[in-house]
mmCIF entry with sequence, helices, sheets and N, C-alpha, C, O atoms, coordinates in Angstrom:
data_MODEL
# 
_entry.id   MODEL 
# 
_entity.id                         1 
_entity.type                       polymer 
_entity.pdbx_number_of_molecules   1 
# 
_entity_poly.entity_id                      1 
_entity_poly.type                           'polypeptide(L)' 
_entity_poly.nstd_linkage                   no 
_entity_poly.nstd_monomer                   no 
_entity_poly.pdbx_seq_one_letter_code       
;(UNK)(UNK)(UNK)(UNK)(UNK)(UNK)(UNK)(UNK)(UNK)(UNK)(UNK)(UNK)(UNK)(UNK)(UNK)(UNK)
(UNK)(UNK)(UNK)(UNK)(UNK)(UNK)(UNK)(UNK)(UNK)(UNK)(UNK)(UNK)(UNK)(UNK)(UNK)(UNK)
(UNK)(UNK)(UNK)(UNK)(UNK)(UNK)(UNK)(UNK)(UNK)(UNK)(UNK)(UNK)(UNK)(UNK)(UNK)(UNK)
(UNK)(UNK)(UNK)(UNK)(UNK)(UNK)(UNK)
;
_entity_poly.pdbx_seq_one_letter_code_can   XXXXXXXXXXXXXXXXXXXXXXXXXXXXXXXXXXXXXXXXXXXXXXXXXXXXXXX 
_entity_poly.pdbx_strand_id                 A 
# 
loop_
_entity_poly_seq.entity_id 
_entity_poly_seq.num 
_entity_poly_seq.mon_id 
_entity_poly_seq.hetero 
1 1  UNK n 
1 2  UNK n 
1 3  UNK n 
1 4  UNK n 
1 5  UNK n 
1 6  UNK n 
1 7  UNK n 
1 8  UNK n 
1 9  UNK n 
1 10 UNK n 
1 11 UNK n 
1 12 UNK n 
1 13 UNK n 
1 14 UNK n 
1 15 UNK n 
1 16 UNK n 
1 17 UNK n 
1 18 UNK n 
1 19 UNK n 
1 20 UNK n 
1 21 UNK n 
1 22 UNK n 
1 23 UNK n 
1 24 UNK n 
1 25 UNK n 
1 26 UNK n 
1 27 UNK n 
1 28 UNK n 
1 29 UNK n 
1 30 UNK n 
1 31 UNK n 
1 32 UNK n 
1 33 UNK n 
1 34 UNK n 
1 35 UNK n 
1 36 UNK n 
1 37 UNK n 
1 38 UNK n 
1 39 UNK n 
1 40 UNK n 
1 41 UNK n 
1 42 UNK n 
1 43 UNK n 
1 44 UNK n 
1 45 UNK n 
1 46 UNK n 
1 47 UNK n 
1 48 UNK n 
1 49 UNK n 
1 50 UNK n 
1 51 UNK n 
1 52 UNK n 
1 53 UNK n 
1 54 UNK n 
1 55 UNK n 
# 
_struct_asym.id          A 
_struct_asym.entity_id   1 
# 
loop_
_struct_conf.conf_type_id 
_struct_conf.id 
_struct_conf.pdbx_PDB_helix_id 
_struct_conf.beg_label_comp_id 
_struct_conf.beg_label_asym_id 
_struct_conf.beg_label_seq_id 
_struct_conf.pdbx_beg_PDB_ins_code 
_struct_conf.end_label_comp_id 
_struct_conf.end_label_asym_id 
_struct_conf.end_label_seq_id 
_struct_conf.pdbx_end_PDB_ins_code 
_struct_conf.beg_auth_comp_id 
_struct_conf.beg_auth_asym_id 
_struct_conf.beg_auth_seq_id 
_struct_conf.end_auth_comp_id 
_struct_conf.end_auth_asym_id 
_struct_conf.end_auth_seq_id 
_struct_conf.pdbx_PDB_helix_class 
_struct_conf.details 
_struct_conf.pdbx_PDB_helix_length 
HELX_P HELX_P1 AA1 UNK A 2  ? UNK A 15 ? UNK A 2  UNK A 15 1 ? 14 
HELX_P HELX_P2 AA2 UNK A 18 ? UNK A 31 ? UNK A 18 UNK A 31 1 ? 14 
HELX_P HELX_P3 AA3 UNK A 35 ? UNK A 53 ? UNK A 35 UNK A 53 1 ? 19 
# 
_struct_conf_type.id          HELX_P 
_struct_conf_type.criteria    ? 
_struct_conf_type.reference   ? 
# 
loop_
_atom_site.group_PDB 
_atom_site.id 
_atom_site.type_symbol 
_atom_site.label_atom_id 
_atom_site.label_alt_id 
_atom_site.label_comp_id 
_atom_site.label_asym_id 
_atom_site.label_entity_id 
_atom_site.label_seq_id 
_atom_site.pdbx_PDB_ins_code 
_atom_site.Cartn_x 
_atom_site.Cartn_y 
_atom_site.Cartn_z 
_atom_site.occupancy 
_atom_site.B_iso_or_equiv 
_atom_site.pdbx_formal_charge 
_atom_site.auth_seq_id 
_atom_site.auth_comp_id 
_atom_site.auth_asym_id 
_atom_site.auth_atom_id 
_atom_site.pdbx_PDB_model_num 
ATOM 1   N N  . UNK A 1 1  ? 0.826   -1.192 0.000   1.00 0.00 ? 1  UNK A N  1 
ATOM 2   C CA . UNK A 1 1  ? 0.000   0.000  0.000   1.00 0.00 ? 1  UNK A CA 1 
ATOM 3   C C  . UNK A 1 1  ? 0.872   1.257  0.000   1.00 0.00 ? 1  UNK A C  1 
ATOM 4   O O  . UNK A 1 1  ? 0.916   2.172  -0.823  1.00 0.00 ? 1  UNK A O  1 
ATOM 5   N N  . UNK A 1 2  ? 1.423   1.105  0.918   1.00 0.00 ? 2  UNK A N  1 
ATOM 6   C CA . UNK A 1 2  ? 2.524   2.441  0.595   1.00 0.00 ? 2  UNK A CA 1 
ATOM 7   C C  . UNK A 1 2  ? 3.528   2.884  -0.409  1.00 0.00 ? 2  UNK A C  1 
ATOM 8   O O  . UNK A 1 2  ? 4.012   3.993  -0.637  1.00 0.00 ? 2  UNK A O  1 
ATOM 9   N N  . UNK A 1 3  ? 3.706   1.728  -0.939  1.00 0.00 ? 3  UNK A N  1 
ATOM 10  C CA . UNK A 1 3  ? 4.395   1.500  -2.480  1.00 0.00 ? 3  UNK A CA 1 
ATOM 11  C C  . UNK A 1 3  ? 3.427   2.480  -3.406  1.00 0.00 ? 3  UNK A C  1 
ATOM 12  O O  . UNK A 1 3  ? 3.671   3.562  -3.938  1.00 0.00 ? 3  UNK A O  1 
ATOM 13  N N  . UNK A 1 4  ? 2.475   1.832  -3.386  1.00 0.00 ? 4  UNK A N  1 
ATOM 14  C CA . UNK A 1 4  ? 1.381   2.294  -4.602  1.00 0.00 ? 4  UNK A CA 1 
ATOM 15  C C  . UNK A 1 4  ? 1.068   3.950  -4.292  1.00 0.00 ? 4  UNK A C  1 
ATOM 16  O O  . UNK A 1 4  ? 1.025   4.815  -5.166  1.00 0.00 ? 4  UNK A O  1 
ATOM 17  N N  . UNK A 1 5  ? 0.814   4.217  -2.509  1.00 0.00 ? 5  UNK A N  1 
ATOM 18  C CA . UNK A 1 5  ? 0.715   5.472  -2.725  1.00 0.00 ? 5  UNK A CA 1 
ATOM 19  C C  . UNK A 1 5  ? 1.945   6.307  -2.940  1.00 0.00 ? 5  UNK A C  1 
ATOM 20  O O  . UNK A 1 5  ? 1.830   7.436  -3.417  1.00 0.00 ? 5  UNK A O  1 
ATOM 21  N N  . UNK A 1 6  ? 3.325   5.723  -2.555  1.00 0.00 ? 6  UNK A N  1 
ATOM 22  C CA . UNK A 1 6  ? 4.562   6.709  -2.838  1.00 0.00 ? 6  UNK A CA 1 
ATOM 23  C C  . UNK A 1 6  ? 4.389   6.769  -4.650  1.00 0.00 ? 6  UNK A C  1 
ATOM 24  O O  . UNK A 1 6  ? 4.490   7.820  -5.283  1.00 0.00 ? 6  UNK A O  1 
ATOM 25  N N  . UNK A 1 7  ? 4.181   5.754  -5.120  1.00 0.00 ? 7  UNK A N  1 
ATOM 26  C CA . UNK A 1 7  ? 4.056   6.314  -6.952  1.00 0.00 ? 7  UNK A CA 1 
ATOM 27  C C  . UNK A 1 7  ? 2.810   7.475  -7.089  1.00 0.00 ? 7  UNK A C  1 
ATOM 28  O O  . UNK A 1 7  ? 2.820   8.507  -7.761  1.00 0.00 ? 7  UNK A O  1 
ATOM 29  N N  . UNK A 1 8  ? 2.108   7.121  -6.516  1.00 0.00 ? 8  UNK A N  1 
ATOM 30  C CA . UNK A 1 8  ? 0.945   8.249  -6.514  1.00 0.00 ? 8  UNK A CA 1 
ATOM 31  C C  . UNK A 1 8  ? 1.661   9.760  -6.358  1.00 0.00 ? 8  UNK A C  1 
ATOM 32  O O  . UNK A 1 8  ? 1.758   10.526 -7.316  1.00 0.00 ? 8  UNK A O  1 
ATOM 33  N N  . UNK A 1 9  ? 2.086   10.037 -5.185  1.00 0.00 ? 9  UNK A N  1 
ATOM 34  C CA . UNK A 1 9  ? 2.726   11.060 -4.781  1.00 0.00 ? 9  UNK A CA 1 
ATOM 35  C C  . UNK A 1 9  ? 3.736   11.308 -5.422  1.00 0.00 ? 9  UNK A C  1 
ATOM 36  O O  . UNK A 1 9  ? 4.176   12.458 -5.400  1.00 0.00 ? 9  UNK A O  1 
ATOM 37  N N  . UNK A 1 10 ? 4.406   10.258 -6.199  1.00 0.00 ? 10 UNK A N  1 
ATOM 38  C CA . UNK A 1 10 ? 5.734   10.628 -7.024  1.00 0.00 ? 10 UNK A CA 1 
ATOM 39  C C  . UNK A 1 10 ? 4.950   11.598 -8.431  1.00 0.00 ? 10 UNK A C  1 
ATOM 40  O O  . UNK A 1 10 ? 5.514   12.577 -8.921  1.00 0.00 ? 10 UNK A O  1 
ATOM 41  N N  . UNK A 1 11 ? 3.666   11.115 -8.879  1.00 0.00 ? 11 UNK A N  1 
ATOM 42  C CA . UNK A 1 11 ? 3.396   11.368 -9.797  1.00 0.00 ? 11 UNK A CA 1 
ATOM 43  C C  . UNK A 1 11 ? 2.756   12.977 -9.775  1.00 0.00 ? 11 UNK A C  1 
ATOM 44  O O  . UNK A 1 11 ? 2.604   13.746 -10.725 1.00 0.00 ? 11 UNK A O  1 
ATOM 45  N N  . UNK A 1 12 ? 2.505   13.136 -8.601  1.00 0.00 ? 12 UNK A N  1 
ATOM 46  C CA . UNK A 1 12 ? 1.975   14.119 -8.150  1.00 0.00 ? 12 UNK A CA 1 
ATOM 47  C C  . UNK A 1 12 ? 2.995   15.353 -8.285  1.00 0.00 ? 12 UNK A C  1 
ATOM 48  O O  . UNK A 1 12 ? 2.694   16.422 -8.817  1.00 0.00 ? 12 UNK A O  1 
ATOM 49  N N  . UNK A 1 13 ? 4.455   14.998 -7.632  1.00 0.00 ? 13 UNK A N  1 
ATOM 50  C CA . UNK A 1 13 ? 5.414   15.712 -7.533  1.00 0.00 ? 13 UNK A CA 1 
ATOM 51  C C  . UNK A 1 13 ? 5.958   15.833 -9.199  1.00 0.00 ? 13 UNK A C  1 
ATOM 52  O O  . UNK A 1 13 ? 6.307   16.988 -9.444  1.00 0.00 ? 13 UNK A O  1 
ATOM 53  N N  . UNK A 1 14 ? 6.078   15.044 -10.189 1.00 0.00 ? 14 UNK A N  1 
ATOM 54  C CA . UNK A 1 14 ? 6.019   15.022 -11.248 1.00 0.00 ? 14 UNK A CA 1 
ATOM 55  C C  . UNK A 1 14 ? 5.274   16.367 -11.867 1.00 0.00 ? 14 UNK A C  1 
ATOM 56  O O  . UNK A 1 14 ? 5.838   17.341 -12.368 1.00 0.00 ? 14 UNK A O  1 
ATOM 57  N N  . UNK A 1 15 ? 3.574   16.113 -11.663 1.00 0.00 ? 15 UNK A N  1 
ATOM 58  C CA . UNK A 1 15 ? 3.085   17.195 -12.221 1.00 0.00 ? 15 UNK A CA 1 
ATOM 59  C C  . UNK A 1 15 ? 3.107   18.113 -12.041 1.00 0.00 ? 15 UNK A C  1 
ATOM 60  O O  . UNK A 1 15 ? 2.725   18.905 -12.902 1.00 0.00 ? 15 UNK A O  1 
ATOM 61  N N  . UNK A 1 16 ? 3.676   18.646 -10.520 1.00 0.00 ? 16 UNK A N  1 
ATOM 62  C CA . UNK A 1 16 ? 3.570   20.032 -9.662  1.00 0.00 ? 16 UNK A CA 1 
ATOM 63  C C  . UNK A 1 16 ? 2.426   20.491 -8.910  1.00 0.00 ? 16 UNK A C  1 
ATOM 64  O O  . UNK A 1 16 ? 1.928   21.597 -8.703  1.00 0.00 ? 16 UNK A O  1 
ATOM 65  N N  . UNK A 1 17 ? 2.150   19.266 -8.552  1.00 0.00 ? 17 UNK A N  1 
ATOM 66  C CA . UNK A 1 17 ? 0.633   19.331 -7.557  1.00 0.00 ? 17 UNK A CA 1 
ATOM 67  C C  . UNK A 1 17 ? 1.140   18.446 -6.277  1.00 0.00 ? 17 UNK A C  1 
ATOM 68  O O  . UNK A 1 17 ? 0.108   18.060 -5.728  1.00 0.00 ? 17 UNK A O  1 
ATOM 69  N N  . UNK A 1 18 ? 1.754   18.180 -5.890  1.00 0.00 ? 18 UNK A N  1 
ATOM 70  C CA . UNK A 1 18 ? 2.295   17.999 -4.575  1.00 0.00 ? 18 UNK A CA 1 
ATOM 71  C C  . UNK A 1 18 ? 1.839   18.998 -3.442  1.00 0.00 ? 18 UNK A C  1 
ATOM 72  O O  . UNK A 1 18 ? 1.365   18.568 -2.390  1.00 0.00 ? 18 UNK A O  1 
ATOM 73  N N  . UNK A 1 19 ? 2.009   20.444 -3.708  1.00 0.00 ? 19 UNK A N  1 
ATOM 74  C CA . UNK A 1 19 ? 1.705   21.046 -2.734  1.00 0.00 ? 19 UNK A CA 1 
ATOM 75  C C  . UNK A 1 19 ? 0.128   21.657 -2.637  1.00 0.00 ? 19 UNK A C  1 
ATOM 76  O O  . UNK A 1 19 ? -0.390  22.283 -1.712  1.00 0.00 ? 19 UNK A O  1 
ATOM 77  N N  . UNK A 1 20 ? -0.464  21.223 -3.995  1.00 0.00 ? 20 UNK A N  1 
ATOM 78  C CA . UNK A 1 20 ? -2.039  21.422 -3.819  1.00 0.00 ? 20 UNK A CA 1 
ATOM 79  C C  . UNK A 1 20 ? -2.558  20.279 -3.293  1.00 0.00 ? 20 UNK A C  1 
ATOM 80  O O  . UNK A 1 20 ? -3.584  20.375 -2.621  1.00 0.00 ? 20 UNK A O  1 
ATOM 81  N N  . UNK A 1 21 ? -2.115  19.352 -3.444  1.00 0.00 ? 21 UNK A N  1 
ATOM 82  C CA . UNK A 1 21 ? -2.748  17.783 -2.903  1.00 0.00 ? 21 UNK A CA 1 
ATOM 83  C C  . UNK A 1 21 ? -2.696  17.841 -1.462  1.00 0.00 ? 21 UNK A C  1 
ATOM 84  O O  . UNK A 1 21 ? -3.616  17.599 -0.681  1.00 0.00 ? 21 UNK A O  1 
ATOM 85  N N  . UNK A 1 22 ? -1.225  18.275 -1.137  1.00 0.00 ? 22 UNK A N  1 
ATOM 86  C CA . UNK A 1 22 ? -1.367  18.283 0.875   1.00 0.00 ? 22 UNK A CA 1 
ATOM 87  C C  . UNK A 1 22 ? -1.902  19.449 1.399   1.00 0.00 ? 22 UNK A C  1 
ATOM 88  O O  . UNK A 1 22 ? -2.074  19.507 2.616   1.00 0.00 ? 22 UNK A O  1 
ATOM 89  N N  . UNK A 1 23 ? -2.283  20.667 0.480   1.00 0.00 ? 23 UNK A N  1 
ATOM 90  C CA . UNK A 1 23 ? -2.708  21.317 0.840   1.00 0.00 ? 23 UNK A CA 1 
ATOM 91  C C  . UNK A 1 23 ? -4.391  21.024 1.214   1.00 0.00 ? 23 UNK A C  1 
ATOM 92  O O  . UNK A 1 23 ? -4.926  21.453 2.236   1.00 0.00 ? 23 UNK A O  1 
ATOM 93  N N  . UNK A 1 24 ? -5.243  20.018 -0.077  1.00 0.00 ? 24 UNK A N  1 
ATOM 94  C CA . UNK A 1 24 ? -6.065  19.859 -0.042  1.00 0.00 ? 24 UNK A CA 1 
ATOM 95  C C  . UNK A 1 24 ? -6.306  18.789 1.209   1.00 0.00 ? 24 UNK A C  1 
ATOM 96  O O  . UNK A 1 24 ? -7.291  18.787 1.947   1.00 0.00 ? 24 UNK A O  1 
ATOM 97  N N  . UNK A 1 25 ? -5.157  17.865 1.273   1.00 0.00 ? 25 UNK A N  1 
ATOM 98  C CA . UNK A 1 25 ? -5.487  17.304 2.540   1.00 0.00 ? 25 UNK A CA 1 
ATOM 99  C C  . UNK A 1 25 ? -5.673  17.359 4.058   1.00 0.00 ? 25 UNK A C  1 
ATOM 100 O O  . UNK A 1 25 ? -6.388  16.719 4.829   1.00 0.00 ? 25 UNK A O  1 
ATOM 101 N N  . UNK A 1 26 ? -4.650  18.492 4.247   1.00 0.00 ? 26 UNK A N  1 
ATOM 102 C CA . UNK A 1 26 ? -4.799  19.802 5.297   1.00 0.00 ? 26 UNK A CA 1 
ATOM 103 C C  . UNK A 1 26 ? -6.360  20.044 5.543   1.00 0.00 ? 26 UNK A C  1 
ATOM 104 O O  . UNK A 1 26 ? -6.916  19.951 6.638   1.00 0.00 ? 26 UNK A O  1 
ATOM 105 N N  . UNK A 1 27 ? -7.013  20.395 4.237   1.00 0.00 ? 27 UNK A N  1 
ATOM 106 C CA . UNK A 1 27 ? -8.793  20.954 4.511   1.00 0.00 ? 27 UNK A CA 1 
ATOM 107 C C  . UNK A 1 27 ? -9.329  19.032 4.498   1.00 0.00 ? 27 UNK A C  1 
ATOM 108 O O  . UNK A 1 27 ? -10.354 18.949 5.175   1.00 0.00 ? 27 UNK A O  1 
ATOM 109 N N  . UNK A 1 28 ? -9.161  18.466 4.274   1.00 0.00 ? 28 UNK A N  1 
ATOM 110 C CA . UNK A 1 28 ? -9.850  17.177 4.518   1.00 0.00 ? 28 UNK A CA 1 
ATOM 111 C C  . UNK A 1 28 ? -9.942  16.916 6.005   1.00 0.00 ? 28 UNK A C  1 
ATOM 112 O O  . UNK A 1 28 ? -10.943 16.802 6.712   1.00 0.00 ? 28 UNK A O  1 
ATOM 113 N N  . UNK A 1 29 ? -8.502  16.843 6.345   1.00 0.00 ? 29 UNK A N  1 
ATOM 114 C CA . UNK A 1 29 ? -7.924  16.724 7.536   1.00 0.00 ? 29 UNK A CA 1 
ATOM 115 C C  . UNK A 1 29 ? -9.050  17.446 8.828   1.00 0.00 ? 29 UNK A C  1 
ATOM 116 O O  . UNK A 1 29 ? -9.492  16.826 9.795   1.00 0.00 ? 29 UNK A O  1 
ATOM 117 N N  . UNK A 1 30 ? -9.285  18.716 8.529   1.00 0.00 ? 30 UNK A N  1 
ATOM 118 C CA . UNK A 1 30 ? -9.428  19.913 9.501   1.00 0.00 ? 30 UNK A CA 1 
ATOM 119 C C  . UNK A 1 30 ? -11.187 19.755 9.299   1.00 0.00 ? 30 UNK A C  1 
ATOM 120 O O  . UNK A 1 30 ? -11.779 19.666 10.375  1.00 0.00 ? 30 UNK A O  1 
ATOM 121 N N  . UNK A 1 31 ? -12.022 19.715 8.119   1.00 0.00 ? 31 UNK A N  1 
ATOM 122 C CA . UNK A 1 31 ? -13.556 20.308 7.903   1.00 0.00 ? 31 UNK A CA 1 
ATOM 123 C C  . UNK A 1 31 ? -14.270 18.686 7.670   1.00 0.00 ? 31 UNK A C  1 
ATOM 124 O O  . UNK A 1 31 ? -15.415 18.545 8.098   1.00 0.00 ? 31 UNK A O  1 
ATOM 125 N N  . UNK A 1 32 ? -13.622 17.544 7.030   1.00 0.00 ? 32 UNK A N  1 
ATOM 126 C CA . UNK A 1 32 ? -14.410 16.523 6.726   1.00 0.00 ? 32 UNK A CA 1 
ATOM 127 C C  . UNK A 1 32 ? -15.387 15.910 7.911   1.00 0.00 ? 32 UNK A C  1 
ATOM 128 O O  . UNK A 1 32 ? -14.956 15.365 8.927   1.00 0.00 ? 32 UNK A O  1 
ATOM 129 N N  . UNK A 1 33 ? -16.749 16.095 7.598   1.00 0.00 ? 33 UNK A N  1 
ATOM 130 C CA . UNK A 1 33 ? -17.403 15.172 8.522   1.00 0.00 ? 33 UNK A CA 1 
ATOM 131 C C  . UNK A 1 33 ? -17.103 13.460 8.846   1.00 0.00 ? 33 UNK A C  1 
ATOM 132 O O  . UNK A 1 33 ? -16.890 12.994 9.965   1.00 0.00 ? 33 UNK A O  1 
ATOM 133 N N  . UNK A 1 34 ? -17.146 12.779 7.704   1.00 0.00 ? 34 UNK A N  1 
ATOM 134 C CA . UNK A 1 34 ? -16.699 11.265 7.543   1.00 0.00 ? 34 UNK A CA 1 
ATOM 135 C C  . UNK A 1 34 ? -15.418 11.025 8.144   1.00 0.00 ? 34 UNK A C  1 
ATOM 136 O O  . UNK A 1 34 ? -14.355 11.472 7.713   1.00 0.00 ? 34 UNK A O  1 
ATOM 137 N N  . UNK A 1 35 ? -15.605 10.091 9.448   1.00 0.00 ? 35 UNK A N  1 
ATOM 138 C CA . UNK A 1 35 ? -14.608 10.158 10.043  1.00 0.00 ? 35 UNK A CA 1 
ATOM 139 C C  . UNK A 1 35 ? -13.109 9.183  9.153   1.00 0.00 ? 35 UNK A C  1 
ATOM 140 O O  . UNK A 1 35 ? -11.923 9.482  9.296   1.00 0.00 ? 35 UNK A O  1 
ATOM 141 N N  . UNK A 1 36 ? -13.445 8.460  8.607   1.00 0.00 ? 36 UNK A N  1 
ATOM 142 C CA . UNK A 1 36 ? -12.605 7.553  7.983   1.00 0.00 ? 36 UNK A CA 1 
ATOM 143 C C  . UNK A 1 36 ? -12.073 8.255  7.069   1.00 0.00 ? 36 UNK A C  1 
ATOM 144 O O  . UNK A 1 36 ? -10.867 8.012  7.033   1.00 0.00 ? 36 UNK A O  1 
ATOM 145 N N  . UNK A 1 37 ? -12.498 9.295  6.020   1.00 0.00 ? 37 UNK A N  1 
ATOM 146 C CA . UNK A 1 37 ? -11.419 10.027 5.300   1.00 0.00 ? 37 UNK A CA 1 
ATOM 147 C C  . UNK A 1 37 ? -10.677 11.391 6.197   1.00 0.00 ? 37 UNK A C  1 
ATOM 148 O O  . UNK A 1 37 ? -9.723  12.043 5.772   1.00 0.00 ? 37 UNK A O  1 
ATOM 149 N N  . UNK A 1 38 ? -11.343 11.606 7.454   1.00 0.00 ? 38 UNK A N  1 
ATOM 150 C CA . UNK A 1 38 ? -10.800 12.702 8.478   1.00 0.00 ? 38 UNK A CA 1 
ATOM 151 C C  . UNK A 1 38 ? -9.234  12.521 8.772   1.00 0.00 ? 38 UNK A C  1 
ATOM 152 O O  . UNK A 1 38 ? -8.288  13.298 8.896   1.00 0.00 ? 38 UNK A O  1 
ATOM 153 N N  . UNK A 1 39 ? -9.481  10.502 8.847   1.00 0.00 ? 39 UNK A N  1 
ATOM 154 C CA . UNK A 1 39 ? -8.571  9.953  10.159  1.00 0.00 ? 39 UNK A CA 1 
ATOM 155 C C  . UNK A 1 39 ? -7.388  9.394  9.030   1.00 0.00 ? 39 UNK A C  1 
ATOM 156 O O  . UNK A 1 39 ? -6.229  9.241  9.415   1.00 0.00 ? 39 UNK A O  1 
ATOM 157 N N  . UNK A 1 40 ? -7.806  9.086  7.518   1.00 0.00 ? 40 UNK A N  1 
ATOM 158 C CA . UNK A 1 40 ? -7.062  8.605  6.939   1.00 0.00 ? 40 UNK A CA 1 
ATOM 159 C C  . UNK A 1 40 ? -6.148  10.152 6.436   1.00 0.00 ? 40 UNK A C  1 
ATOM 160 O O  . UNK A 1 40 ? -5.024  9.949  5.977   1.00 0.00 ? 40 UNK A O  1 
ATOM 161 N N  . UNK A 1 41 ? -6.488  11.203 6.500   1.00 0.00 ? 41 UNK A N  1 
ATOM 162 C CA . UNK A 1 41 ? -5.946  12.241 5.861   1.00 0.00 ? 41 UNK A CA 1 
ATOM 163 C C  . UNK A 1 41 ? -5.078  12.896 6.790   1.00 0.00 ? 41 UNK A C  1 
ATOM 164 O O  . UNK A 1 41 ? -4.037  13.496 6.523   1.00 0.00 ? 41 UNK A O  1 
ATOM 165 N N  . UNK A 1 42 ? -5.662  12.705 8.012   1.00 0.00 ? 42 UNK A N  1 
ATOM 166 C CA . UNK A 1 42 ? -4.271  12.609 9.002   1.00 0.00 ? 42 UNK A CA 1 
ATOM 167 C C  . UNK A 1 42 ? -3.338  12.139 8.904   1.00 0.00 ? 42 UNK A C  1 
ATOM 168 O O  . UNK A 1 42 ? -2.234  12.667 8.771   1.00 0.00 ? 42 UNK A O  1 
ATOM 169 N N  . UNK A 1 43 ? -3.764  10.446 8.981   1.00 0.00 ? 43 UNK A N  1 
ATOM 170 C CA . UNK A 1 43 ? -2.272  9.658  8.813   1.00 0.00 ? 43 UNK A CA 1 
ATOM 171 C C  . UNK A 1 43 ? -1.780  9.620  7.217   1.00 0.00 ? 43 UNK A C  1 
ATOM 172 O O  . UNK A 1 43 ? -0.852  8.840  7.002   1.00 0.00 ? 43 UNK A O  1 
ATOM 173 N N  . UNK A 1 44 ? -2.190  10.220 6.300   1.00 0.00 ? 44 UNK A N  1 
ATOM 174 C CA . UNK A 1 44 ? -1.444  11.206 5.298   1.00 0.00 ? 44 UNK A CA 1 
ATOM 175 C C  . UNK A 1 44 ? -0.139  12.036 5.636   1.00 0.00 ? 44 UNK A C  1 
ATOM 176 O O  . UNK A 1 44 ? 0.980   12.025 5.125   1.00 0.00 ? 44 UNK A O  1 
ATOM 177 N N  . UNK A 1 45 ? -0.625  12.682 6.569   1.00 0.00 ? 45 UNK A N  1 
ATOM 178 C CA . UNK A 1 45 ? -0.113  14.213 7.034   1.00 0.00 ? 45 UNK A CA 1 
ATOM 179 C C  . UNK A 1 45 ? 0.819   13.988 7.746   1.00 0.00 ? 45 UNK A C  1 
ATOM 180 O O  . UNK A 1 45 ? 1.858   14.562 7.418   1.00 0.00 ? 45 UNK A O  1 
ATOM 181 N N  . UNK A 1 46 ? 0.867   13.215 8.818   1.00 0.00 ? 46 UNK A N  1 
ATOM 182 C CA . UNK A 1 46 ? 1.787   12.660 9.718   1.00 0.00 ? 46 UNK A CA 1 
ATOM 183 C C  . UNK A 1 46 ? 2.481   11.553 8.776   1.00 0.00 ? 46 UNK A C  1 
ATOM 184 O O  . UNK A 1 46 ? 3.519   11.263 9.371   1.00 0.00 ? 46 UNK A O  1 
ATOM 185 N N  . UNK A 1 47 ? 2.437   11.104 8.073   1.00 0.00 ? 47 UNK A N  1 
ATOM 186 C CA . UNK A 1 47 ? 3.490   10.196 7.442   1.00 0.00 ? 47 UNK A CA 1 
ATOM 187 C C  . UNK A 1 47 ? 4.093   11.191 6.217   1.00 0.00 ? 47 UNK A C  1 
ATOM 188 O O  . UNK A 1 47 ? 5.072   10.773 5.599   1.00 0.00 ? 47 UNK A O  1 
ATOM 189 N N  . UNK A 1 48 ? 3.678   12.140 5.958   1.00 0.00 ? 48 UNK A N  1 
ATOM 190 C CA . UNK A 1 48 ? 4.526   13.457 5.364   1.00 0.00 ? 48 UNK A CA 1 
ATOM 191 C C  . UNK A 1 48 ? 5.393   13.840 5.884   1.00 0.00 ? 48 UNK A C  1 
ATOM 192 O O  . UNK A 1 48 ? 6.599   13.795 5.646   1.00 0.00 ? 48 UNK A O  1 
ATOM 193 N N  . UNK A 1 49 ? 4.483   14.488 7.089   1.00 0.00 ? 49 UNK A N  1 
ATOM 194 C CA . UNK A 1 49 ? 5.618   15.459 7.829   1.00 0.00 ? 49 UNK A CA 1 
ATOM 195 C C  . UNK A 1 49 ? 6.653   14.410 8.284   1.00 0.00 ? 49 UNK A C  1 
ATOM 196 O O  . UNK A 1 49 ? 7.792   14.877 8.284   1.00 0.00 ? 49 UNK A O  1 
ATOM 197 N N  . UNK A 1 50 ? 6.552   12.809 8.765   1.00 0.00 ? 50 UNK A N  1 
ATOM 198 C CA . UNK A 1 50 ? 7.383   12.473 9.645   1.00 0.00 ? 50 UNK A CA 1 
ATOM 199 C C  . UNK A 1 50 ? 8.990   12.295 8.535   1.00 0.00 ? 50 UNK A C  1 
ATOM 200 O O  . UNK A 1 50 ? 10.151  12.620 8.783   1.00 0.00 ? 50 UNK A O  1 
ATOM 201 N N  . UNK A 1 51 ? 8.252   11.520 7.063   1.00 0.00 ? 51 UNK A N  1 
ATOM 202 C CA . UNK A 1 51 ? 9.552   11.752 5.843   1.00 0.00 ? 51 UNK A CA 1 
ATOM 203 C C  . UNK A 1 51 ? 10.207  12.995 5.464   1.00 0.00 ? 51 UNK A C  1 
ATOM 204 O O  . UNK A 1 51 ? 11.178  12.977 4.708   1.00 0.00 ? 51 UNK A O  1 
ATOM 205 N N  . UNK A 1 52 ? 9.816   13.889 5.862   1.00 0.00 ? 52 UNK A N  1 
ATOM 206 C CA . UNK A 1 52 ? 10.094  15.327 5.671   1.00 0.00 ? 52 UNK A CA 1 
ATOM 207 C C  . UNK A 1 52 ? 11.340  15.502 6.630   1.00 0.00 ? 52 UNK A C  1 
ATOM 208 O O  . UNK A 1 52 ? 12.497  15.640 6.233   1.00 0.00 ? 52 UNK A O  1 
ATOM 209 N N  . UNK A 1 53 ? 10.955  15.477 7.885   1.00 0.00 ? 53 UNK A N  1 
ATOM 210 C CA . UNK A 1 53 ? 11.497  15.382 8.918   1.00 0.00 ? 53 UNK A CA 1 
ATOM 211 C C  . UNK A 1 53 ? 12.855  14.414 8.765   1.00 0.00 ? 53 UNK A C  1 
ATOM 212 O O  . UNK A 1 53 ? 14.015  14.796 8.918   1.00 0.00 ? 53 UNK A O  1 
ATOM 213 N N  . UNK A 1 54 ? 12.392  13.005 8.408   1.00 0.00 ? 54 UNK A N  1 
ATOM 214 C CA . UNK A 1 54 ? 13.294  11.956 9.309   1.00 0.00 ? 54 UNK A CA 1 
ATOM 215 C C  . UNK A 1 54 ? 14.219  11.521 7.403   1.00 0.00 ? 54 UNK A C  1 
ATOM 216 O O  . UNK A 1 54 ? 14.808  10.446 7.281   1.00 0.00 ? 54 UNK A O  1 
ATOM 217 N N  . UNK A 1 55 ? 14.167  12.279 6.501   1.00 0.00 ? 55 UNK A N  1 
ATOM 218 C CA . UNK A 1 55 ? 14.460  11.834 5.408   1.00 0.00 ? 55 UNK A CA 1 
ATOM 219 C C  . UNK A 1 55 ? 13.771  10.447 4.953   1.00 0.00 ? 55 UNK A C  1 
ATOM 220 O O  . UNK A 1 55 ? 14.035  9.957  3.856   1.00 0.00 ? 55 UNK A O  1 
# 
């Protein structure tokens, strides 16, 4: 799973939407009622920031 989404995100960074995508996930994160895309867009965010962070 994380394979498939790092190509996702590679492809993302490819097009130059990397920073609209986490941006958009930021507002998922913060306004979504449905808790399962709330909680999954978190652990988005935190597995960003933590590669960001930890290389």
């Amino acid at each position: 799973m994380l394979y498939r989404n790092g190509l996702c995100f590679r492809f993302l960074h490819l097009q130059g939407l990397e920073d609209e995508f986490i941006e958009h996930m930021r507002q998922v994160a913060e306004y979504e009622k449905d808790l399962r895309y709330k909680s999954a867009a978190a652990n988005f965010l935190k597995m960003n920031d933590k590669n960001k962070i930890g290389g």
